[in-house]
Every structure is written in structure tokens, then in C-alpha cells.
N, C-alpha and C positions, 0 to 999 in steps of 0.2 A: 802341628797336626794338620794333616789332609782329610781335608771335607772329600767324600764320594758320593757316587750317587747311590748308592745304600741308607747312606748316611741322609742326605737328602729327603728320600723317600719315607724315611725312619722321620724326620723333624716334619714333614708336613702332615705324616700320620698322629702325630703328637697333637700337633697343632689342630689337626680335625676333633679330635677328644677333649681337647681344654678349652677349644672356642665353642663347643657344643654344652658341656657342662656347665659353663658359665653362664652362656645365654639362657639356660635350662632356670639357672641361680638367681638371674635378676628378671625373670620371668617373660623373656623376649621369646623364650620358645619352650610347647611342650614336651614332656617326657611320650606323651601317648601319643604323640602322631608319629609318622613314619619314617620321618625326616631324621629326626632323633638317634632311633638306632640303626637305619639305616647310614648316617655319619659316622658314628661310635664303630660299626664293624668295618666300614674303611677303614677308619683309622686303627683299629686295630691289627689289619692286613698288611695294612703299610709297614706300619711297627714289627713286626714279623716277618717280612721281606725283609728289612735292614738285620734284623737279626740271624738271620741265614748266614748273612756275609759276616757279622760279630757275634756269636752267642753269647746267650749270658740266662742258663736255665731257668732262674728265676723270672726272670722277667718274660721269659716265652711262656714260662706258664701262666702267667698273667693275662697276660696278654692274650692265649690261646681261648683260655676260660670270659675272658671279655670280647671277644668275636663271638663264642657259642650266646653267652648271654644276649648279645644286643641280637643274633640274627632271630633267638627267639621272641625278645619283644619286636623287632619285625614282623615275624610272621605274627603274633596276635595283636598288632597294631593293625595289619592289614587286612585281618579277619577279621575287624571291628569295622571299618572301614566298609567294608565289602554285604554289611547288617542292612 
């Protein structure tokens, strides 16, 4: 198997989502700050960039639906923020 840079860009977006969740899990970091889903919809761009080059339905709709998600706790993390 040949690693791409698709591929690549797909495993660091991965990696932004489960090193964020985690941290979220042992409580190094909030869900309400900005930081949060501001990582989460990177990584979810990523992951949908690699998928461009591989589809695989399922999981762009996942994935799609977890950008829209996190850009909207964004924005009302930010509007929290901005109080």
C-alpha cells in the first residue's frame, strides 16, 4: 500500500479529532472554548480532502455533518466569548 498525500492529510485530520476528544475526556481541555471545535472542523476538512481522492459515502457524510456541527459550536463559542 502507497501512503499519499491524501492519505496523509486524511491521518493528520483523524488525528486532530481524537487528540481533541481525548483531551476533552480527561479533562485537559474544554468542549466550550473555541479551541475545541475550531480543531474538530479541521480535522474534519482534512478527512474530506483525503476523501476526494478515495470516496467512501458514508463516511463523507460523517464527516460532512461533523464540520457543519463543530463550525457551529464555533460560532456560539465565539459569541460567548465576545459577551
Amino acid at each position: 500500500m502507497i501512503i499519499t498525500v491524501p492519505d496523509i492529510i486524511g491521518l493528520v485530520g483523524v488525528a486532530c479529532v481524537v487528540v481533541t476528544y481525548f483531551l476533552t475526556q480527561v479533562g485537559r481541555m474544554s468542549p466550550n472554548e473555541p479551541l475545541y471545535p475550531a480543531i474538530n472542523a479541521i480535522g474534519a476538512l482534512m478527512i474530506l480532502v483525503s476523501l476526494y481522492y478515495r470516496p467512501n459515502p458514508s463516511s463523507v457524510v460523517i464527516e460532512f455533518f461533523w464540520l457543519v456541527i463543530s463550525v457551529v459550536g464555533l460560532v456560539r463559542a465565539l459569541g460567548k466569548r465576545s459577551r
